[in-house]
C-alpha positions in Angstrom: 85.0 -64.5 158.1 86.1 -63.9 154.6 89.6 -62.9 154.2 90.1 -60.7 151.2 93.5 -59.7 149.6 93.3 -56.1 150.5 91.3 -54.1 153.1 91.3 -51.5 150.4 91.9 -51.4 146.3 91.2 -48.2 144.3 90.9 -48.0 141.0 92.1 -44.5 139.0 95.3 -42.9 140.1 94.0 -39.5 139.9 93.6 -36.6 143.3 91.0 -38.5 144.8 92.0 -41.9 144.3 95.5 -41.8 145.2 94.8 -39.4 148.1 92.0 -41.8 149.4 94.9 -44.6 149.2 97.7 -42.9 150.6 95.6 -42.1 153.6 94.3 -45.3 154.2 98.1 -47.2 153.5 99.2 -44.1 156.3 96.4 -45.7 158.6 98.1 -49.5 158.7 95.5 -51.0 156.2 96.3 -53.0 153.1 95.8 -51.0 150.2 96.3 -51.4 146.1 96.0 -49.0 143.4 95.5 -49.2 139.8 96.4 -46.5 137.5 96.6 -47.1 133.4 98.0 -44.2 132.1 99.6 -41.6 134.5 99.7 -41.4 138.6 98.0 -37.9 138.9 95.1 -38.0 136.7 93.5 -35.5 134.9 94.2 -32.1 136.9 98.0 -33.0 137.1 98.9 -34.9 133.7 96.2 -33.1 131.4 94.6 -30.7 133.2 94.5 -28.1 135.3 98.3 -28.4 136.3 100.0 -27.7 132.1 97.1 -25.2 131.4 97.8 -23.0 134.2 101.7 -23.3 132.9 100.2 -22.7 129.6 97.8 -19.5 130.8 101.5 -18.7 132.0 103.4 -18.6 129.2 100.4 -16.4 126.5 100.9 -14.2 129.1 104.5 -12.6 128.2 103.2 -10.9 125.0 101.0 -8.7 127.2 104.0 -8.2 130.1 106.4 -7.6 127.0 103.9 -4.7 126.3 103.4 -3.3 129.4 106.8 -2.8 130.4 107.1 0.0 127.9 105.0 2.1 130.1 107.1 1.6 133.2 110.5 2.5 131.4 111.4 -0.1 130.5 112.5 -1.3 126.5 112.3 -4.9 125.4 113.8 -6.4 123.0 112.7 -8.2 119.7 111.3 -11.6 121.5 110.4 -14.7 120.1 108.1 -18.4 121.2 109.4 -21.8 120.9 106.8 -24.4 121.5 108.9 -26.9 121.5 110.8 -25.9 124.3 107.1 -25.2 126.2 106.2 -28.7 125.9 109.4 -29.8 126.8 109.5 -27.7 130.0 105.5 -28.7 131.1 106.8 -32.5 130.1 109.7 -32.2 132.5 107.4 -30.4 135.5 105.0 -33.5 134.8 107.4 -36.2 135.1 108.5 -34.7 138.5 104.7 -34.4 139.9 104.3 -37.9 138.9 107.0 -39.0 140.9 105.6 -37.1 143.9 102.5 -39.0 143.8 104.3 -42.8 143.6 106.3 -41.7 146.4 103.6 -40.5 148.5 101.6 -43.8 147.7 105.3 -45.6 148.3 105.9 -44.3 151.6 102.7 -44.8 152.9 103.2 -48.5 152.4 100.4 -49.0 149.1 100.7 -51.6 146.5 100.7 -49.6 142.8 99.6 -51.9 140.2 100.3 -49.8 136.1 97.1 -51.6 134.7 93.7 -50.8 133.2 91.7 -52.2 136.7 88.2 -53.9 135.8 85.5 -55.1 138.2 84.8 -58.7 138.2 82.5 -59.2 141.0 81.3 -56.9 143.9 84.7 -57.9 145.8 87.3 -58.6 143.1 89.1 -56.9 140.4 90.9 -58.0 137.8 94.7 -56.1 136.3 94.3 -56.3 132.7 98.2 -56.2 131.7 99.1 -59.1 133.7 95.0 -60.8 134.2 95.7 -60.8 137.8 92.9 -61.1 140.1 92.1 -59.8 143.6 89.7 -59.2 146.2 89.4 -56.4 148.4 86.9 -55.5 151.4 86.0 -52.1 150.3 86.7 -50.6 146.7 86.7 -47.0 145.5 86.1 -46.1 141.9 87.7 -42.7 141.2 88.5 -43.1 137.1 87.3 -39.5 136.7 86.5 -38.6 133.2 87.3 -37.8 129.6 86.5 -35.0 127.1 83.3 -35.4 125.0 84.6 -36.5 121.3 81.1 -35.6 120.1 81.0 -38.7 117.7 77.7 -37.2 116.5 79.7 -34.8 114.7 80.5 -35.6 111.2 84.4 -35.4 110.9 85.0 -35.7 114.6 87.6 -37.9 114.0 90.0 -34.6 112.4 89.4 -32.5 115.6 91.4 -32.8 118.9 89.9 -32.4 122.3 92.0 -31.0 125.5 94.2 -34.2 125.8 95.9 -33.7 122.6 96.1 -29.3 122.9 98.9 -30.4 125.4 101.0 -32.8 123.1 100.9 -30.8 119.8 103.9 -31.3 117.8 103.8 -27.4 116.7 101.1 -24.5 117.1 98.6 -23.9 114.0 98.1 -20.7 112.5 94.8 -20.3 113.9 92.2 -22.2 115.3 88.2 -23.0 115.9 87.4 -23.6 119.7 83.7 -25.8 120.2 82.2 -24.5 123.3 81.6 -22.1 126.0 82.7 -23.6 129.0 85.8 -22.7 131.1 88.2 -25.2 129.4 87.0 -23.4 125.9 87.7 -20.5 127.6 91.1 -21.0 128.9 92.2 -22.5 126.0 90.9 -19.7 123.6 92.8 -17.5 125.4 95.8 -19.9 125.8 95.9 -20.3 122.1 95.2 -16.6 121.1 98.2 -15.5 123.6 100.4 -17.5 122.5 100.3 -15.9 118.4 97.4 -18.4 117.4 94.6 -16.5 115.6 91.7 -17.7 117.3 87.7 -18.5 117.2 85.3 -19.7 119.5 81.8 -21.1 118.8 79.4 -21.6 121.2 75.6 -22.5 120.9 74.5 -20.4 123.8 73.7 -16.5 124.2 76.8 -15.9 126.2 79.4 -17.5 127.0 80.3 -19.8 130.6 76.9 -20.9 131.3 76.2 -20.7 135.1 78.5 -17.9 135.8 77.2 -14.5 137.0 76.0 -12.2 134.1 78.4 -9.8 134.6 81.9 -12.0 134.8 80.3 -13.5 131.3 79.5 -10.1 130.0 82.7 -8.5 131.1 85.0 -11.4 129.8 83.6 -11.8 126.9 84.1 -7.9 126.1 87.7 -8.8 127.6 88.1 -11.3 125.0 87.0 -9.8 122.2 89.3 -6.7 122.5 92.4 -8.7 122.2 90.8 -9.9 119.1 89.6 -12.9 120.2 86.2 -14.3 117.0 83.6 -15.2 119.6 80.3 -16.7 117.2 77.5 -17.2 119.8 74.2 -19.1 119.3 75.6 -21.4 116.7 77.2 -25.1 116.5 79.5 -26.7 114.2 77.5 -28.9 111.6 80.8 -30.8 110.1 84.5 -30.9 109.9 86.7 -31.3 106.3 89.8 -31.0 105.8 90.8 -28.1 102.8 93.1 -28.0 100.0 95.3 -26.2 102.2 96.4 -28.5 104.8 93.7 -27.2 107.2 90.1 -27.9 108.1 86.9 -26.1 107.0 84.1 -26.2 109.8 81.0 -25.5 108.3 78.3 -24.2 110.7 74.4 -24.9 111.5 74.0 -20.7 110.4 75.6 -21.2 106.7 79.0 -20.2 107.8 82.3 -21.7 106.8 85.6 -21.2 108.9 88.7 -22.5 107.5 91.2 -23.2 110.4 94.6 -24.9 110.8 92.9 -27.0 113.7 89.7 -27.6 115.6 89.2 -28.0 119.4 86.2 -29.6 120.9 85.7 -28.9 124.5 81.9 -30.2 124.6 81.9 -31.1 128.1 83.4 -34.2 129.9 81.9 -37.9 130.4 82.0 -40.0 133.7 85.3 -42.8 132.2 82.7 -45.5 133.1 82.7 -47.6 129.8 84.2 -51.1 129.8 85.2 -50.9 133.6 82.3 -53.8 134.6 80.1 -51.9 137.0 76.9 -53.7 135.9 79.0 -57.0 137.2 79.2 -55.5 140.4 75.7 -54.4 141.1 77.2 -50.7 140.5 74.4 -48.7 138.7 74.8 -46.0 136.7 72.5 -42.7 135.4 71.5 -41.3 132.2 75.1 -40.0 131.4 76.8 -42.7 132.8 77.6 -41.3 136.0 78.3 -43.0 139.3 75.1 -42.8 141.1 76.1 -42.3 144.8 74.7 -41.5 148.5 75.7 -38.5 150.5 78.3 -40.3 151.8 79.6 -41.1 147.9 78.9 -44.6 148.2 77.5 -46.5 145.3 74.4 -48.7 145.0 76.9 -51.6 146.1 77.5 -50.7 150.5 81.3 -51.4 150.3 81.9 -49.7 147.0 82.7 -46.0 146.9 82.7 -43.4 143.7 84.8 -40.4 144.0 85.6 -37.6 142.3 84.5 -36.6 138.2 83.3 -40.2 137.7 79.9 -39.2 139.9 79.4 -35.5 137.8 78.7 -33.8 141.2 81.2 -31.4 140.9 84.2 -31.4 139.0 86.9 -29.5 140.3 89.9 -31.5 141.7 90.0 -30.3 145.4 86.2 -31.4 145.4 87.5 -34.9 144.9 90.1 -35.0 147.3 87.6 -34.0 149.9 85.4 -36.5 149.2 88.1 -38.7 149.4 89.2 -37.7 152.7 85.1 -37.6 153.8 85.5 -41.4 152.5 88.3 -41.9 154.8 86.7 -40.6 157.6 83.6 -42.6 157.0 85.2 -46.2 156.2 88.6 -45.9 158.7 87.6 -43.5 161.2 84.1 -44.5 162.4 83.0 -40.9 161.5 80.4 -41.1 159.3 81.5 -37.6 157.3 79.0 -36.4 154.4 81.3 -34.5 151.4 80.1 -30.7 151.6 79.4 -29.5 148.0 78.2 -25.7 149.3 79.8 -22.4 148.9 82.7 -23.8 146.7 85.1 -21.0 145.7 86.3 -21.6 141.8 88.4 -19.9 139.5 88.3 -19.5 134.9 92.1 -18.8 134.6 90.5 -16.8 131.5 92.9 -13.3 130.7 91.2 -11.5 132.7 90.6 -14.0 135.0 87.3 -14.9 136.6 87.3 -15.7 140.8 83.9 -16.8 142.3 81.8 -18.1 145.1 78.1 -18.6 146.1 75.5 -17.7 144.3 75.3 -14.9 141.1 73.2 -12.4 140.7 70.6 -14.4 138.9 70.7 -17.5 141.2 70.4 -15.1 144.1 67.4 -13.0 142.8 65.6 -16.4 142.4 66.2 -17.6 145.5 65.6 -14.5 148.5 63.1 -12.0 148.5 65.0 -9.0 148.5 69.3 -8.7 147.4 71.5 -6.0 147.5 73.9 -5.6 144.6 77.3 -4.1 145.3 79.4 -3.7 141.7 83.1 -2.2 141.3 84.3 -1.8 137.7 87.6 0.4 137.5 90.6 -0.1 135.3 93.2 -1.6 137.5 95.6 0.9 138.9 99.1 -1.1 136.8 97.2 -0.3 132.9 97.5 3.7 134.2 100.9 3.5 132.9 100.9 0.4 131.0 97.7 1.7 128.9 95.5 -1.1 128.5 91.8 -0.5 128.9 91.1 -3.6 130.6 88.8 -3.0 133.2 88.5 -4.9 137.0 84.5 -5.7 138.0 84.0 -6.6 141.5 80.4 -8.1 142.9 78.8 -8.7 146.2 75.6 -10.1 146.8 74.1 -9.5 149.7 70.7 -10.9 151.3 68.8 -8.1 152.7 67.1 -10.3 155.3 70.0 -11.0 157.7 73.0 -9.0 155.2 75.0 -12.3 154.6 77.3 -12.4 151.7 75.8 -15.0 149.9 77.5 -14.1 146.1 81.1 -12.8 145.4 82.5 -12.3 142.1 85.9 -11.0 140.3 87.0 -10.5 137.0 90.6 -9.3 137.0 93.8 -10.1 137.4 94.7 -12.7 140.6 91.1 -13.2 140.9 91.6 -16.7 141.5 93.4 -16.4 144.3 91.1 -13.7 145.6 88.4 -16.4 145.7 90.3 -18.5 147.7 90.0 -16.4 150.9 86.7 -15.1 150.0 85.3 -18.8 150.2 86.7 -18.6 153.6 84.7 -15.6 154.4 81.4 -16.9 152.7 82.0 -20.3 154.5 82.1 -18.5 157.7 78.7 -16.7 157.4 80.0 -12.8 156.9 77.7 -10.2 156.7 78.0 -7.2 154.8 78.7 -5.4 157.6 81.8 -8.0 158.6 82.8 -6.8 155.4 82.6 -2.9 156.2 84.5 -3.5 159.5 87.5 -4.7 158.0 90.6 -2.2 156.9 91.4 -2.0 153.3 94.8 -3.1 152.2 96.1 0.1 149.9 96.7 0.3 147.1 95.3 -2.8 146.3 92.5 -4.0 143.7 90.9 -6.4 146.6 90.3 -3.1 149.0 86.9 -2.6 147.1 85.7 -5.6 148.4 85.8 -3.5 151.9 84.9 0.0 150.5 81.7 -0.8 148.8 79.5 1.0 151.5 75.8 1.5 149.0 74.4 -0.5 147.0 74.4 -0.2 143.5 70.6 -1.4 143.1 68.5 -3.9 144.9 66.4 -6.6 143.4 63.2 -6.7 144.8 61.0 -10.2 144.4 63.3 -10.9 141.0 62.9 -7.6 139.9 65.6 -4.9 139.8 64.8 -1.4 141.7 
């Protein structure tokens, strides 16, 4: 029998990598992880985790305003970036500990190293050119932002890493893309006193998302005085005579910014890490090609997380890390389920959603009720902004199962955390009648809704 150096090695420190080791450490197996830059990966040290602090702080102009309609007088008030980064730095530091500790207690061996693949069985630690063997091997390295090489003066722009190291704000700036992290950070950026553009080569913007969360944010967005320039594409990057950049587009426009974003999509982090060594194949983009069960072409080797481009959402990799778990440790073969995920665009407004939209469901079921809410939420009556609140159901007229629900609004993201419960559960429109309002609340139309707005007969609306 072949004795290998660990029953378990994982390399990338991210959610589903450290939570796939932690567990299996817990469970009395031998266990190392590799992590070169930061234990917590994307979502904690460059993601999701400082953006939301940064949604956060844009906020306060908008508070600052508001108060005035509910008595209240605020002073003259003022932004230090400095003391923002600081702040998110410090928060950072203290999730990163979190995560050694976890992997600490449990008993797992933490190796700071770039981890390669040598063979089907071994890796090597690039800082010290250690090798080892393990039985099993998970590859959750998750992935990196899109730096568009293609792009003549790419090399002047910053992608998301960077927007959360800047040594101060610009002036303004030009946004590349249409996706949620565009979108977050164009409102981020324009919150925070940064006169902002975004330029997208679609008809609307957050491609995917139901028509009217798109619609309604983009209206959103543009009221605050957000530049939104659809159906075009940056052609090159300069830098100007003024310390800034000139982007000149595909359409014959020229916009002169103090910096440029790209947020062009993400890539699988696959390059250099010696998968073709270990029999690992890879698709197209460079993805992890994996089973239901997320293993890869190679039995023992598993690929969690971004580095697969199932879905890439954080909490989708820790379940696929825990399915893994169940799988390898607990002689429960346990698929990862990828339906009905509830997500959330921490946009201002923001956008909650799960199942299908109007469009996916009108394809897909012969007859769907539409049930829409758009209102202005009951704070701007005194605060006087004109930002409205849409709420969606979609409902299959066959058997009256939820099967789409969308929010654009304030706390929306947390309103689609329970309705992904609800969804998961099977509801029915009529579960949905049953159930008492909460009032005054903005959720309570979710329960009030009693007609349909329209139907959509065989993909077309009556």
């Amino acid at each position: 029998m072949t004795s290998y150096d660990y029953d378990l090695f994982v390399i990338g420190g991210g959610s589903g990598g450290v939570r796939s080791a932690r567990v299996a450490a817990s469970l009395g197996k031998r266990v190392g992880i590799a992590e070169e830059y930061r234990y917590g990966g994307t979502c904690v040290i460059r993601g999701c985790v400082p953006k939301k602090l940064f949604v956060y702080a844009s906020q306060y102009p908008e508070h600052f305003e508001d108060a005035k309609g509910f008595g209240w007088t605020v002073g003259e008030s003022t932004f230090d970036w400095k003391k923002l980064i600081a702040a998110k730095d410090k928060e950072i530091e203290r999730l990163e500990g979190l995560y050694r500790k976890g992997l600490e207690n449990a008993k797992a061996e933490i190796f700071d190293s770039r981890a390669e693949l040598v063979d089907a069985h071994t890796v090597k630690l690039l800082s010290t050119g250690q090798t080892v063997t393990a039985e099993r091997i998970v590859i959750a390295v998750g992935g990196t932002p899109n730096a568009h090489t293609s792009l003549p003066g790419h090399e002047l722009t910053i992608s998301s890493n960077e927007a959360f190291h800047l040594e101060e704000l610009p002036k303004s700036i030009l946004i590349a893309g249409g996706g949620y992290i565009a979108v977050e950070f164009a409102n981020i950026f324009h919150g925070l006193g940064v006169e902002t553009t975004l330029i997208y080569r679609g008809k609307e913007i957050l491609n995917g998302f139901d028509g009217d969360m798109r619609k309604g944010l983009h209206e959103a967005m543009e009221a605050k005085g957000i530049r939104i320039i659809l159906e075009d594409v940056i052609q090159d990057v300069s830098k100007n005579g003024a310390g800034g950049f000139v982007a000149r587009t595909k359409q014959g426009a020229s916009v002169h910014v103090g910096l440029v974003m790209l947020a062009l999509g993400r890539d699988p982090n696959t390059k250099g890490l010696g998968l073709e060594k270990a029999g690992v194949e890879i698709n197209e983009k460079g993805a992890i090609i994996v089973d239901d069960y997320s293993r890869t072409t190679v039995p023992h080797i598993y690929a969690l997380g971004d580095v697969t481009d199932r879905v890439q959402l954080t909490p989708v990799a820790i379940h696929e890390a825990m399915c893994f778990i169940e799988t390898e440790f607990k002689n429960n073969p346990t698929k990862p389920d990828h339906h009905l995920i509830a997500t959330a665009v921490f946009s201002q407004p923001e956008i909650g959603t799960v199942g299908l939209s109007e469009e996916q469901a009108a394809s897909k079921f012969e007859e769907v009720e539409v049930y829409r809410a758009q209102f202005r939420p009951m704070k701007a009556t005194l605060s006087g902004r004109q930002e409205k609140t849409i709420m969606k159901l979609l409902v299959n007229a066959a058997d009256r199962k939820v099967v789409g629900a969308h929010i654009l609004g304030h706390e929306a993201g947390e309103m689609a955390q329970l309705l992904g419960i609800t969804l998961k559960a099977g509801c029915t429109k009529d579960d949905f009648d049953a159930t008492m309002a909460v009032h005054p609340t903005a959720a309570e139309e979710l329960v009030t809704m009693y007609a349909p707005n329209y139907r959509i007969k065989n993909g077309e609306r009556v």
